[in-house]
C-alpha positions as CSV (number, residue, x, y, z in Angstrom):
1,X,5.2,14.4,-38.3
2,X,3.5,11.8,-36.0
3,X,5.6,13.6,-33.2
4,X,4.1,16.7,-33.9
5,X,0.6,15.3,-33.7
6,X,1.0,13.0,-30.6
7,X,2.3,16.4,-28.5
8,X,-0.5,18.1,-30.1
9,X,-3.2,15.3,-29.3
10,X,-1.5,15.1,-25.3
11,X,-2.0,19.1,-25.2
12,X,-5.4,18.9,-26.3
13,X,-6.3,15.8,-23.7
14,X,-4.4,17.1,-20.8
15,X,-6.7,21.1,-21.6
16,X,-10.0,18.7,-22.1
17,X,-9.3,17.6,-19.1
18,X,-8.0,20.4,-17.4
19,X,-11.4,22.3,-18.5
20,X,-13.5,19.1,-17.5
21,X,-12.7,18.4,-14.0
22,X,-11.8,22.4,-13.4
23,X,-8.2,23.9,-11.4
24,X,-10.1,22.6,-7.9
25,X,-9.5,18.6,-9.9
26,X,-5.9,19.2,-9.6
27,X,-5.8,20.5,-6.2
28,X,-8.6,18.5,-4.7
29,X,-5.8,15.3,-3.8
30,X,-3.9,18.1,-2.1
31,X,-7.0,19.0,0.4
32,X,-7.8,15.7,0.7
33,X,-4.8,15.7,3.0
34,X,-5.9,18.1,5.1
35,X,-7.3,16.8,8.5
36,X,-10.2,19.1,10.4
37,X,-10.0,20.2,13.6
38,X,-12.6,18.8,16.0
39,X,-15.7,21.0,17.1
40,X,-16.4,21.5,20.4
41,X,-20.1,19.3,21.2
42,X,-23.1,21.2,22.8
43,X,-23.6,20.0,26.6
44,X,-19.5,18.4,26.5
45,X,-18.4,21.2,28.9
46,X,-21.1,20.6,31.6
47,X,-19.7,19.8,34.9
48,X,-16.1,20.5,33.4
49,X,-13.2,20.9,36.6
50,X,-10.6,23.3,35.6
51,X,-7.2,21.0,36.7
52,X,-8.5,18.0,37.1
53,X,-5.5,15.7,38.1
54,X,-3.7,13.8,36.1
55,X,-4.6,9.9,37.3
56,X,-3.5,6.1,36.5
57,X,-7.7,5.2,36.9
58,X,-10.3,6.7,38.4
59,X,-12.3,5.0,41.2
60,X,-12.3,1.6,40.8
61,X,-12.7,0.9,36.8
62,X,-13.5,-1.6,34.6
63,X,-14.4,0.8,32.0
64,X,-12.0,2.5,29.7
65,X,-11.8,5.8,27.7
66,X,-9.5,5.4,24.7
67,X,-8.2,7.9,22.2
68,X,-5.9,9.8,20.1
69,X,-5.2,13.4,19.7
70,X,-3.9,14.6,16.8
71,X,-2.8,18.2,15.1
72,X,-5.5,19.9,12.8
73,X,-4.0,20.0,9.1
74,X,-0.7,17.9,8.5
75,X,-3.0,14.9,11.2
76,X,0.5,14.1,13.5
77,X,-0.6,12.6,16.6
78,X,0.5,14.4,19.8
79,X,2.5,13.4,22.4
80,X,2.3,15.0,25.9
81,X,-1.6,16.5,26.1
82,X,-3.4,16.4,28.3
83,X,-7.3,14.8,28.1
84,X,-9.6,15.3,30.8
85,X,-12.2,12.4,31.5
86,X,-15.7,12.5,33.6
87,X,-18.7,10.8,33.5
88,X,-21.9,9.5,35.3
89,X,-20.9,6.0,36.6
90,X,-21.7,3.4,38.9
91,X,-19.5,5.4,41.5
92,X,-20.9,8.7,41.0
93,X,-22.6,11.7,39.3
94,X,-20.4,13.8,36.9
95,X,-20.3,17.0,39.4
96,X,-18.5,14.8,41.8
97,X,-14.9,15.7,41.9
98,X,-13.8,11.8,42.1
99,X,-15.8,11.4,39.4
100,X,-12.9,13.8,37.5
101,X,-9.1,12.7,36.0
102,X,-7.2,13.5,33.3
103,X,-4.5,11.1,31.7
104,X,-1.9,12.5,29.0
105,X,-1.1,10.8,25.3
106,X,1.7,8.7,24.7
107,X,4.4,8.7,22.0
108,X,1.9,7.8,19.4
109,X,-0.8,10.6,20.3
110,X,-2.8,7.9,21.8
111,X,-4.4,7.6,25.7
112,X,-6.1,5.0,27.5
113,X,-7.7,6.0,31.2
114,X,-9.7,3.0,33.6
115,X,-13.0,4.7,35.3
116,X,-16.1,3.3,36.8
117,X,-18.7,1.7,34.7
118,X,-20.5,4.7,32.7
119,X,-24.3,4.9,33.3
120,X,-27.3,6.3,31.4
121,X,-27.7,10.2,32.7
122,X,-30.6,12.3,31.4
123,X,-31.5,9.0,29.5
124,X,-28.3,8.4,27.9
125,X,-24.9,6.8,29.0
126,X,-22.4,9.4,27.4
127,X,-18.6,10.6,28.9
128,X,-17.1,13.8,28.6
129,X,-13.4,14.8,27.6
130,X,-12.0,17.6,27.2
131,X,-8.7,19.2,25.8
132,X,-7.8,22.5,27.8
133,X,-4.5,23.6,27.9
134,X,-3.5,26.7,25.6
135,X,-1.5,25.8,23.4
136,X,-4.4,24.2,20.8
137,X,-7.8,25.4,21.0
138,X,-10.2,24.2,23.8
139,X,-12.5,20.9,22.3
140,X,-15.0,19.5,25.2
141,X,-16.6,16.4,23.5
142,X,-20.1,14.5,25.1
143,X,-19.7,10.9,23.0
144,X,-22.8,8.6,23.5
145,X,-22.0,5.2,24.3
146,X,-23.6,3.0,21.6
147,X,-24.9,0.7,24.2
148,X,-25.3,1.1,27.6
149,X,-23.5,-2.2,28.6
150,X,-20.6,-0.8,26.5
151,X,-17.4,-1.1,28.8
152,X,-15.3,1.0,26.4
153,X,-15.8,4.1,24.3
154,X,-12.9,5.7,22.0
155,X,-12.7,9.0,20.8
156,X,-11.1,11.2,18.5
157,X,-9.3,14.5,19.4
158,X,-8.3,16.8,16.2
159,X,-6.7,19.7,17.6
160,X,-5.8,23.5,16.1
161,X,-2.7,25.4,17.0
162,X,-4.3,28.6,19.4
């Protein structure tokens, strides 16, 4: 008889709580895997080079742009892309074309490119990168450096399949 009652208590526990949290309080750890894709940032595609090459540093550094780029949903990092850098630095203005590289991710979905030291421009010292190539969607980014004297600013790149 105990039996009997202890299912019938765990039934009546497991609906109570079933009807307290609602279906989305079961399914909610299941989203809660799910990575976003990254939106593109108003102003990150201005002076944006189609083809920019692909660079060990640009100019003569002592700055560095540092990332990862990962796939929208499941959050695996991805090897191979390709991340275009450019900036206002102490070298030039972000229209310049030497002012432009791009660098590709490693095995771990992570890059790392050396570029002038990044100056304030409109009033702010901010880089641009962008992700371009068609297999994911395109994602321009315009990060602000936290500080001006900053000499290195790391960004994140969530990316969705095309």
């Amino acid at each position: 008889m105990s039996g009997v009652n202890s299912t019938r208590r765990t039934l009546i526990a497991t609906a109570g709580a079933i009807a307290a949290t609602g279906v989305s309080g079961l399914i909610a750890p299941l989203a809660a895997q799910t990575i976003a894709a990254t939106p593109t940032m108003r102003g990150g595609s201005n002076n944006y080079r189609p083809g920019a090459p692909i660079v060990e540093r640009i100019g003569g550094g002592g700055f560095w742009m540092t990332g990862s780029v990962r796939r929208a949903g499941d959050g695996a990092p991805l090897t191979g892309q390709r991340i275009q850098v450019w900036a206002h630095t102490t070298e030039g203005h972000e229209r310049d074309p030497h002012s432009h590289g791009a660098t590709l991710t490693d095995e771990n979905g992570l890059f790392r490119l050396e570029m002038p030291q990044i100056v304030p421009a409109f009033g702010q010292a901010h880089g641009h990168l962008a992700y371009d190539d068609p297999e994911f969607e395109t994602v321009f980014l315009r990060p602000l450096l936290p500080d001006p004297g900053d000499t290195t600013l790391n960004v994140e790149f969530v990316l969705q399949p095309a």
